[in-house]
C-alpha positions as CSV (number, residue, x, y, z in Angstrom):
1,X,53.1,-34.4,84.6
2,X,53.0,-36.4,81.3
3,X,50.8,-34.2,79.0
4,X,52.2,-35.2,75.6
5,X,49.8,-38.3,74.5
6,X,46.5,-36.0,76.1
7,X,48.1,-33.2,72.9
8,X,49.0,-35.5,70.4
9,X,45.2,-36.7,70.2
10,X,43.9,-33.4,70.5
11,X,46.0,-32.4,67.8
12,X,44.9,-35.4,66.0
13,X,41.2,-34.1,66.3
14,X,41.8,-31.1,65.0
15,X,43.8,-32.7,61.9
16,X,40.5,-34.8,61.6
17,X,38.3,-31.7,61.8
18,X,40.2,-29.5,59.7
19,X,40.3,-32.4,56.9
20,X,36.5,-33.1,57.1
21,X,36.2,-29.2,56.8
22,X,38.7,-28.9,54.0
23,X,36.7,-31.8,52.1
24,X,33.6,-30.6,52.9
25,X,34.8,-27.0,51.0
26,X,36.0,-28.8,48.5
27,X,32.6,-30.5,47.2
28,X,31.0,-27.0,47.6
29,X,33.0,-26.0,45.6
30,X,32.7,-28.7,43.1
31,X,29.2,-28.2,43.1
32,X,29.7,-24.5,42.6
33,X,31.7,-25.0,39.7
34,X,29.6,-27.5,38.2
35,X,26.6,-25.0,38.6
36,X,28.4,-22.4,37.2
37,X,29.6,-24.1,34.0
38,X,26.2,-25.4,33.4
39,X,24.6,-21.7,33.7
40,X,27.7,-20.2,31.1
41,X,26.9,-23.5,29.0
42,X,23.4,-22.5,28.5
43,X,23.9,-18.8,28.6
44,X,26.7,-19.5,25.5
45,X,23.8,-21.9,23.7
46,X,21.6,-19.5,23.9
47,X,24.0,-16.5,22.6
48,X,25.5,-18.9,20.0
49,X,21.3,-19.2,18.8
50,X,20.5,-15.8,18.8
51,X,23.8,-15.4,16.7
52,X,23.0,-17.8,14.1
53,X,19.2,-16.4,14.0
54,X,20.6,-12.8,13.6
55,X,23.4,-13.9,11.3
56,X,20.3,-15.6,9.2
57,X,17.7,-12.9,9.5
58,X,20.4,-10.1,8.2
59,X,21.9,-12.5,5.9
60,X,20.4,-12.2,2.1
61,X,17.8,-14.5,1.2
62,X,15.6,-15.4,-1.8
63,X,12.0,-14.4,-0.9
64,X,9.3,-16.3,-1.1
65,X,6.6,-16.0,-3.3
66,X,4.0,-14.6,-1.0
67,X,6.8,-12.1,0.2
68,X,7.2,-11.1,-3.3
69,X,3.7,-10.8,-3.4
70,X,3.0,-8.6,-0.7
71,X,6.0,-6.2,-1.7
72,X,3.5,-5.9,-5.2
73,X,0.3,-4.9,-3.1
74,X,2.1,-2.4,-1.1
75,X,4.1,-0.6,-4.2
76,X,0.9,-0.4,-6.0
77,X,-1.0,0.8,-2.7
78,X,1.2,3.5,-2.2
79,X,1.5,4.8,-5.4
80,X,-1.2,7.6,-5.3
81,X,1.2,9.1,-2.4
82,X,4.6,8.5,-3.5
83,X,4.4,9.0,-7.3
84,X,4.7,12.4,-8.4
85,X,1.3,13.9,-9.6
86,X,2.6,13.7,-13.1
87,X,2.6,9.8,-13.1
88,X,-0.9,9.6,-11.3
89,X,-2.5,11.8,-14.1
90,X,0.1,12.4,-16.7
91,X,0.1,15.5,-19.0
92,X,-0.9,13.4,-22.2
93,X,-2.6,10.5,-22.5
94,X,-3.2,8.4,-26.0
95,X,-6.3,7.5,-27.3
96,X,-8.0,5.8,-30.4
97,X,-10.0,8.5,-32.4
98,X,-12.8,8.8,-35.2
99,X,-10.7,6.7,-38.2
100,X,-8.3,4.5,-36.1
101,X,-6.5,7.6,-35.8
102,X,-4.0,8.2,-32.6
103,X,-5.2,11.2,-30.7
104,X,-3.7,12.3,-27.4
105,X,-6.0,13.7,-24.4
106,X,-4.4,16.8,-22.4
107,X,-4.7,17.3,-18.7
108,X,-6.1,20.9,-17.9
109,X,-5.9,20.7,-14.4
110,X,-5.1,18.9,-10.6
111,X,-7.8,19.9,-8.4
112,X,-7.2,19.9,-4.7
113,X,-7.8,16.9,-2.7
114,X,-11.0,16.0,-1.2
115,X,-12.4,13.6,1.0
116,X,-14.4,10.9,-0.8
117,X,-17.7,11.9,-0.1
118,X,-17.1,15.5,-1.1
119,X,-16.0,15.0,-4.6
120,X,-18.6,12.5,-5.8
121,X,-22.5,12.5,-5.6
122,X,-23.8,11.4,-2.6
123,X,-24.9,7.6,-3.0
124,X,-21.1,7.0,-4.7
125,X,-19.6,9.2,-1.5
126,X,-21.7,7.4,1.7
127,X,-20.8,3.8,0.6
128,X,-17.2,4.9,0.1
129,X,-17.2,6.7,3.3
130,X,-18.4,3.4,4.9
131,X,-16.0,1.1,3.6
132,X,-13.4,4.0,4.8
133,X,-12.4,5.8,1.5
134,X,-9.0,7.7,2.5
135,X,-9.4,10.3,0.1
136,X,-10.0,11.6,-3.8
137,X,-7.6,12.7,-6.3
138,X,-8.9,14.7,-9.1
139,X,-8.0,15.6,-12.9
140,X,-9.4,17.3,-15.8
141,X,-8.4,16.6,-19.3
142,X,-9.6,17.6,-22.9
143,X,-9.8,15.6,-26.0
144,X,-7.3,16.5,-28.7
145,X,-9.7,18.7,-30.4
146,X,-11.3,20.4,-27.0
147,X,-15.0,19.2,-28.0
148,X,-15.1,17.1,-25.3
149,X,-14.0,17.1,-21.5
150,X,-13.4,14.4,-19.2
151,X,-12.8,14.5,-14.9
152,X,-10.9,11.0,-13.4
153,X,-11.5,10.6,-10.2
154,X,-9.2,8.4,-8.0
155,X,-11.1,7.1,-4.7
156,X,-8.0,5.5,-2.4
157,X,-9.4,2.7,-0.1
158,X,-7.5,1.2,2.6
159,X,-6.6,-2.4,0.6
160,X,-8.3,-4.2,-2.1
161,X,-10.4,-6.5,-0.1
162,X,-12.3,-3.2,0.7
163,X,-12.4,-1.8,-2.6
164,X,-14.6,-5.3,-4.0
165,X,-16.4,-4.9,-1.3
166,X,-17.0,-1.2,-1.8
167,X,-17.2,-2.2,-5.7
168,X,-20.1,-4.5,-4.7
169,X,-22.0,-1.7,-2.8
170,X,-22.1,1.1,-6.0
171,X,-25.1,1.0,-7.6
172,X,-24.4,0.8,-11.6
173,X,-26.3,4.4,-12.6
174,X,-24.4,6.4,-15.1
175,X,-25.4,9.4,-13.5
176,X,-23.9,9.8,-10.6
177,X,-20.2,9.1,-9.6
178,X,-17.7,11.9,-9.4
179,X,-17.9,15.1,-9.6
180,X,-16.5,16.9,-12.3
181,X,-13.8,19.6,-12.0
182,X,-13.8,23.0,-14.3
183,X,-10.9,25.6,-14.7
184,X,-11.4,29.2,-15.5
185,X,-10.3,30.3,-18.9
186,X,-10.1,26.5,-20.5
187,X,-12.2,24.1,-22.4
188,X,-13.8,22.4,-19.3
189,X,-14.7,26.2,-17.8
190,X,-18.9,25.3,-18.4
191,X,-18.2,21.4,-17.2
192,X,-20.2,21.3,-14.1
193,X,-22.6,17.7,-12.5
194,X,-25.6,18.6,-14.7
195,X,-23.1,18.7,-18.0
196,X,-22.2,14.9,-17.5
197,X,-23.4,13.3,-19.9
198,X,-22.2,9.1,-19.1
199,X,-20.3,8.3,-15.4
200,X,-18.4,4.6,-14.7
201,X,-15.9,3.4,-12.4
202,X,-13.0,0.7,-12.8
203,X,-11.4,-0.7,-10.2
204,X,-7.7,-1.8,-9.5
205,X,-6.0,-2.5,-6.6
206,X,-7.2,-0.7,-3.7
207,X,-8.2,2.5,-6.2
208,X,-11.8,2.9,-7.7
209,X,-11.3,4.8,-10.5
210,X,-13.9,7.1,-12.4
211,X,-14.5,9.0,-14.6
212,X,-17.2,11.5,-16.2
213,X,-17.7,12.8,-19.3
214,X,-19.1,15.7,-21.5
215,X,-19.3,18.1,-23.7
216,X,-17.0,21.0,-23.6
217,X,-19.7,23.5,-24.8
218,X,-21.4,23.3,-21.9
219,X,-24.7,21.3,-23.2
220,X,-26.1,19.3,-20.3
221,X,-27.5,15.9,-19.8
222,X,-30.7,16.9,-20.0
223,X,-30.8,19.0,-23.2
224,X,-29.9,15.7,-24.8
225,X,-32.8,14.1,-26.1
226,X,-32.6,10.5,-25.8
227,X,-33.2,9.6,-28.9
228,X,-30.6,11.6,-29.6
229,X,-26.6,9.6,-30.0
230,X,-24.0,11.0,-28.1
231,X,-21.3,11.6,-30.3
232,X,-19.1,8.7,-31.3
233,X,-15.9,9.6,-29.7
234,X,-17.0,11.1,-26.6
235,X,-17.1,8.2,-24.3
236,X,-14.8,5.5,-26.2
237,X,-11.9,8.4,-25.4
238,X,-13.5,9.3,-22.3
239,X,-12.8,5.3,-21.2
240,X,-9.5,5.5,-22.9
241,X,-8.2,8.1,-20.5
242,X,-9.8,6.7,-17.3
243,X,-8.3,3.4,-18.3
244,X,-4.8,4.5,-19.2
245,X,-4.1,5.9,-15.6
246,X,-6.2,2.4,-13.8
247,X,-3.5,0.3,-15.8
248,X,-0.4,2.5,-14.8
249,X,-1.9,2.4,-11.2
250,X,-2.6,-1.2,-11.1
251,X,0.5,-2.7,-13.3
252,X,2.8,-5.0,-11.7
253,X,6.5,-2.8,-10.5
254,X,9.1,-3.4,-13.7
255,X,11.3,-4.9,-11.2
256,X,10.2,-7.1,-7.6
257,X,13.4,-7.9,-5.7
258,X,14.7,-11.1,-5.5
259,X,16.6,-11.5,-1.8
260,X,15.6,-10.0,1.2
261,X,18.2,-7.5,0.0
262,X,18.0,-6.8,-2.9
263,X,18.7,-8.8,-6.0
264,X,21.8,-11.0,-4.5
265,X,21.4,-13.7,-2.0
């Protein structure tokens, strides 16, 4: 029997079959690769992006002007927590007296701090509790001779925007506002609400700053006739102090970085 031509065409077939399948793998595999280098293409884009944006964001920059201006606001916002009570009320503060002369104001005392509405009278304390008054810092100082003693108040709100509108709210009577502070044993021992003679407020920043003052001898408001003057001094140095530590709480930082880091970009 002549089988040879019947198995040369089936092995023919199978050439043919295994080339069609060999072909066939092959554009799968084209496609594949194709697929693959376009996924690592993106995905290496995409890396090589976030590179260039990281490589930008930690490289130094100049910032801009509002960037510069919101590193101001927050220094001076935070200064009633990180300065050392020292700088927030310092021990001597200079003022103008009787003559021209330069006289210097002494602090007596830090008293402990208060919520807002606890260490001022009580239509200063519910419109800064409603406008969200953090909290109140408190000093005591005495003029250069002890005749007269003075109490700063500093009222923290939570950003300036809130302090004007808190400003706007305060109703402009010089007898009420905060409430003084007296220490055993010192000038401002008799210095109590009813021996205020003139209140005010400044404000700066986020702070509303006040201040009260009197007499050291204990005299109260009321035992001052009104026809009477209040003595010359009392209230120029009592504005002179208040003012001194508004300023230092509302003056520009001495130096506002340049860059993102620091002063080289």
């Amino acid at each position: 029997m002549r089988s040879w031509p019947a198995t040369r065409r089936d092995r023919a077939a199978i050439q043919r079959a295994e080339l069609a399948d060999l072909e066939q793998g092959i554009r799968f595999r084209t496609i594949f690769l194709i697929l693959i280098g376009t996924i690592l293409a993106v995905a290496g884009t995409n890396v090589l992006t976030g590179a260039v944006g990281l490589l930008r964001e930690t490289n130094s920059r100049p910032l801009t002007a509002a960037e510069q201006a919101r590193y101001i606001r927050e220094d001076i916002a935070g200064r009633w927590r990180t300065w050392s009570a020292d700088l927030v009320f310092p021990v001597e503060l200079e003022y103008i007296g009787l003559g021209r002369v330069q006289q210097y104001a002494r602090r007596i005392g830090l008293a402990p701090e208060v919520s807002c509405a606890a260490g001022t009278d009580a239509p200063v304390g519910s419109v800064l509790t409603e406008y969200g008054c953090r909290t109140l810092l408190r000093a005591t100082y005495a003029d250069q001779t002890s005749t007269f003693v003075f109490t700063v108040g500093i009222a923290v709100l939570g950003d300036e925007d809130r302090r004007i509108a808190a400003s706007g709210q305060l109703a402009v009577d010089d007898r009420v506002g905060v409430r003084p502070v007296a220490f055993p044993g010192t000038a401002s021992e008799l210095f109590g609400a009813a021996q205020r003679q003139r209140n005010a407020w400044t404000g700066v920043g986020p702070y509303l700053v006040f201040s009260a003052a009197g007499y050291a001898d204990g005299r109260t408001r009321q035992a001052v006739a009104p026809e009477e003057i209040l003595h010359s001094e009392l209230w120029p140095a009592a504005q002179a102090v208040a003012g001194r530590i508004a300023r230092a709480l509302g003056d520009e930082p001495s130096a506002v970085p340049q860059c993102t880091q620091g002063n080289v970009c």
